[in-house]
C-alpha positions in Angstrom: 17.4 -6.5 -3.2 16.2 -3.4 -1.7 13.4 -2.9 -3.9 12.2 -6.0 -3.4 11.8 -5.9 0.3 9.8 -2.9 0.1 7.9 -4.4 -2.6 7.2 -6.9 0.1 6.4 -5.0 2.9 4.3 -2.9 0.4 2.2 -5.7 -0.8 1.8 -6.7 2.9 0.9 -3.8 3.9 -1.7 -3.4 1.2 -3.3 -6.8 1.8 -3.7 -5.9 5.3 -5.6 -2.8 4.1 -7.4 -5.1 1.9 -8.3 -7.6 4.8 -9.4 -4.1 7.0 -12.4 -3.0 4.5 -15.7 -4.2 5.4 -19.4 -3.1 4.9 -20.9 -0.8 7.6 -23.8 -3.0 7.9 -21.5 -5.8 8.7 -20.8 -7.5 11.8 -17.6 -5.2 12.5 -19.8 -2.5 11.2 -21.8 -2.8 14.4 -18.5 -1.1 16.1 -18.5 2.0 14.6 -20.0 5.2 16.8 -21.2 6.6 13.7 -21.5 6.4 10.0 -18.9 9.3 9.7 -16.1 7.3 11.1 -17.3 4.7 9.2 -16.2 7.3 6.5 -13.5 8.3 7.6 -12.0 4.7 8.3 -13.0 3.9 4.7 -11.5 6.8 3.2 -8.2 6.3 4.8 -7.9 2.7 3.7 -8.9 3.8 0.3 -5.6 5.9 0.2 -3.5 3.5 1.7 -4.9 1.7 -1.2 -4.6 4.3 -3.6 -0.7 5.4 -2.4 0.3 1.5 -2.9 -0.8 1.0 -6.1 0.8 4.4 -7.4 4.2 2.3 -5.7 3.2 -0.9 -7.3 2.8 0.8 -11.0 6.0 2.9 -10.5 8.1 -0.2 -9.9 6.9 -1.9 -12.4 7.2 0.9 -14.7 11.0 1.4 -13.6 11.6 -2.4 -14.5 10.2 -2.4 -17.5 12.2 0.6 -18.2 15.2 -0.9 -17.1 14.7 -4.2 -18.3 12.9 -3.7 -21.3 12.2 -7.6 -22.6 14.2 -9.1 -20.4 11.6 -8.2 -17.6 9.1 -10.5 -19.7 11.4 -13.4 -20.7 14.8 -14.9 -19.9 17.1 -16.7 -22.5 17.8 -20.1 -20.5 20.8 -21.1 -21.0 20.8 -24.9 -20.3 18.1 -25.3 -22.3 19.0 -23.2 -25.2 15.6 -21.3 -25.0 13.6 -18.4 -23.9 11.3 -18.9 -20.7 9.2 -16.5 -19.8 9.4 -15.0 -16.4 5.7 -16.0 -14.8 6.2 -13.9 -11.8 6.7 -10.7 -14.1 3.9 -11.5 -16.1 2.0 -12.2 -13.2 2.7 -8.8 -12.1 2.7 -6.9 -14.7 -1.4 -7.9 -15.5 -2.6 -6.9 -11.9 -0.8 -3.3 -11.9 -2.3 -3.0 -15.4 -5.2 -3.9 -13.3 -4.5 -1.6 -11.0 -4.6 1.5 -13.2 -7.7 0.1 -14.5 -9.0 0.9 -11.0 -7.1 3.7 -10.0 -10.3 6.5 -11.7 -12.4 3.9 -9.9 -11.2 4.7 -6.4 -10.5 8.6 -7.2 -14.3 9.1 -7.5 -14.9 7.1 -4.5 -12.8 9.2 -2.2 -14.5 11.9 -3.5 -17.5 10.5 -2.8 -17.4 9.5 0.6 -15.4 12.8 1.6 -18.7 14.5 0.4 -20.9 11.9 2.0 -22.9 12.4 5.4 -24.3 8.8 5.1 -23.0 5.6 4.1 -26.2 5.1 1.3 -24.8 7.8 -0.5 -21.7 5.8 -1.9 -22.6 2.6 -2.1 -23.3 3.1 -6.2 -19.9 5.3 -6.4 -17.8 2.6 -8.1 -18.4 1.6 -11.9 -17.8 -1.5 -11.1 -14.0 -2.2 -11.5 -14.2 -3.8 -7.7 -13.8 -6.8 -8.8 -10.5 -6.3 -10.1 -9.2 -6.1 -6.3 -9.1 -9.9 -6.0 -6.2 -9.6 -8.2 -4.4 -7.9 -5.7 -4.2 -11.2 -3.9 -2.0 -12.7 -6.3 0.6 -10.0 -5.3 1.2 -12.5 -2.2 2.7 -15.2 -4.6 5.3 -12.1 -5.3 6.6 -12.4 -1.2 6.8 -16.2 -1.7 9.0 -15.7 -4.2 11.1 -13.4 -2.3 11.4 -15.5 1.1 12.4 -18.3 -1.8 15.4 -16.1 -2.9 16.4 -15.9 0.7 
């Protein structure tokens, strides 16, 4: 039960990371002082981003572990037949995705750590960005929680 509300308040909190990242040349770009806090900003939501998904692929590692095929499907017992357990699958594909992009955002910090203008980083990624629309998905994993309430 723990576990779960921190996997809650952890995907919260990394949507609203997610809903903070913008362009610089954006509208809320316009608010910036300076390209370097734009940066800055961006490299600390980066390891917000970064820290959460190291959470997300821990716990799922530790239930898997724990679990081991049960995490994946259930025997159902009125119906005399295995289910499978969509949530869990669910989660399981975007932390996988997640690692997929984990390299992805490591050479980004380093980029815009290094970087004195915002130009400079805009081809950092290889193009695993995409793969953050997933991470939307982990909002169906609260509903499920609040539903357990």
């Amino acid at each position: 039960q723990l576990l779960e509300a921190m996997g809650g308040f952890s995907v919260f909190m990394s949507t609203l990371a997610m809903l903070l990242d913008h362009e610089f040349y954006s509208p809320v770009g316009n608010y910036w002082a300076s390209e370097r806090n734009f940066l800055a900003f961006q490299q600390g939501l980066l390891v917000v981003g970064l820290v959460f998904s190291c959470f997300f692929f821990g716990e799922c590692l530790l239930k898997v572990c724990a679990l081991r095929l049960e995490y994946l499907v259930v025997f159902d017992d009125a119906r005399q037949s295995w289910q499978f357990e969509a949530f869990n699958l669910l989660d399981l594909a975007v932390t996988l995705t997640l690692a997929l992009e984990f390299g992805d955002g490591l050479r980004r910090y380093e980029c815009l750590a290094a970087a004195m203008s915002v130009r400079e980083c805009q081809d950092a990624t290889v193009g695993f960005a995409f793969l953050r629309v997933l991470r939307i998905f982990r909002i169906m994993r609260m509903a499920r929680f609040f539903s357990k309430m």
